[in-house]
N, C-alpha and C positions, 0 to 999 in steps of 0.2 A: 677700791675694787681694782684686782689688776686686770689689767685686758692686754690681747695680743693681736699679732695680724693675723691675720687669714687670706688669703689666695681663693679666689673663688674662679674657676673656666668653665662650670657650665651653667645649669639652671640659675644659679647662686650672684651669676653674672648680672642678671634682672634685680634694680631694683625693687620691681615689687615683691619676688618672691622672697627676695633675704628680707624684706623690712616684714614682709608676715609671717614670716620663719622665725627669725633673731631682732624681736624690737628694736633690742637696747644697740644693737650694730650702729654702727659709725662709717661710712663713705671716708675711704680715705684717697682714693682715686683708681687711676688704671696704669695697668703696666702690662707687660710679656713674660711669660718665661720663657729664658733664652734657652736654646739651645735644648729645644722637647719638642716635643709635637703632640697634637690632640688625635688620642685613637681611641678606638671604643673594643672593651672588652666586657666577657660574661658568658660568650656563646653568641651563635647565632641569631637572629631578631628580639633579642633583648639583652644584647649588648649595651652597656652604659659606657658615656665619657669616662677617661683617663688619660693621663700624659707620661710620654715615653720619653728617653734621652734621645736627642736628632742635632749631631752638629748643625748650627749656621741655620734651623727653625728657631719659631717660637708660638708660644699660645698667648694671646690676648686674654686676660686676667681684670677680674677689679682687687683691690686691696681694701678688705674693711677693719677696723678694732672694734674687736669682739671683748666680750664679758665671759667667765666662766660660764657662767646660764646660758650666754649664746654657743659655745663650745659644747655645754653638755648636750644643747636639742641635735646641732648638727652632728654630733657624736652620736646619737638613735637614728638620725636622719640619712646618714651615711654608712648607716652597718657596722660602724667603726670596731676594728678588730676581727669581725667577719668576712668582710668583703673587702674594707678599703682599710688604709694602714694612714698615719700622719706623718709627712714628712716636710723635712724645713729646706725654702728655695730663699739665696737672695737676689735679689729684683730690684730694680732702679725703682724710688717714690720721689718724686719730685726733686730731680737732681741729685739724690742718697743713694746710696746699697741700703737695704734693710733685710734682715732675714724674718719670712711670713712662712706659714703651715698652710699645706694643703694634702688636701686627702686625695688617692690616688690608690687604686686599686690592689690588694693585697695579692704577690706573687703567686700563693697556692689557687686564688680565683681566675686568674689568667687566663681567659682564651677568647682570640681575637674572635672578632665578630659586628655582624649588623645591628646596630639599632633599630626599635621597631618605629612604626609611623608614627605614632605621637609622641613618644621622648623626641625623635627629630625635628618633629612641629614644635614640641614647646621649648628646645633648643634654638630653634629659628626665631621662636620669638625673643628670647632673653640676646639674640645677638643683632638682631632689626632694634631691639629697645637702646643700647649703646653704640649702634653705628658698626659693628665691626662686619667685614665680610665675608658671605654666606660660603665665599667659595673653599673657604678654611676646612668648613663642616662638610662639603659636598669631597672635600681631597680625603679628609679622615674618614668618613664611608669607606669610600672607595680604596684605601691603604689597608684599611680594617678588615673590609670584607675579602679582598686580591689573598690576603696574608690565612684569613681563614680556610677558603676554598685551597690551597696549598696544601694544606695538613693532610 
């Protein structure tokens, strides 16, 4: 069965949600992508996570191997082709470059904005479960929403 990587920076980031989502997924660790930044796009309060190119940032990431079965759910799960497109980052795994996929918001969906309260709750908590911190999310609000109110 072939499997590949995956890139996970939000919900996906939680253990628990990827192992009730994609059994068969596999923990292959954490990394960053370099050089992006987490911003939320969609519109205004229901804006969803996505990452933008940002010299000299990066997003906190887990890297999992996935199965096609795990690729087709997160393929429904993520709008894919509707909202969010696949694309391929490579990223440090444990001393390596490896090139992983992650979905990221399709161009024609575009537009900056707030997250409503609970994606951000349940974003808080998938990033309190691996330790990363909160002020990441609290800057990408606020870069998301500055960038909307602008238009």
């Amino acid at each position: 069965m072939a499997r590949k990587k995956y890139l996970a920076y939000s919900f996906n980031l939680s253990l628990k949600k990827m192992m009730a989502l994609c059994p068969h997924a596999k923990l292959l660790g954490y990394t960053d992508i370099e050089d992006h930044r987490l911003v939320f796009g969609g519109g205004t309060q229901d804006a969803v996570a996505t990452i933008d190119p940002a010299p000299g940032l990066s997003v906190p990431a887990t890297i999992w191997k996935i199965t096609p079965e795990d690729e087709a759910i997160l393929d429904n799960h993520k709008e894919f082709e509707w909202r969010f497109v696949k694309k391929e980052y490579e990223v440090w795994l444990r001393g390596d470059r490896v090139m992983a996929m992650a979905y990221v918001m399709a161009p024609g969906y575009y537009i900056m904005g707030a997250p409503n309260e609970n994606y951000l709750a349940e974003l808080r908590k998938a990033y309190d479960e691996i330790g990363i911190d909160q002020q990441i999310l609290d800057e990408a609000v606020a870069y998301s929403t500055e960038l909307y109110n602008k238009k």
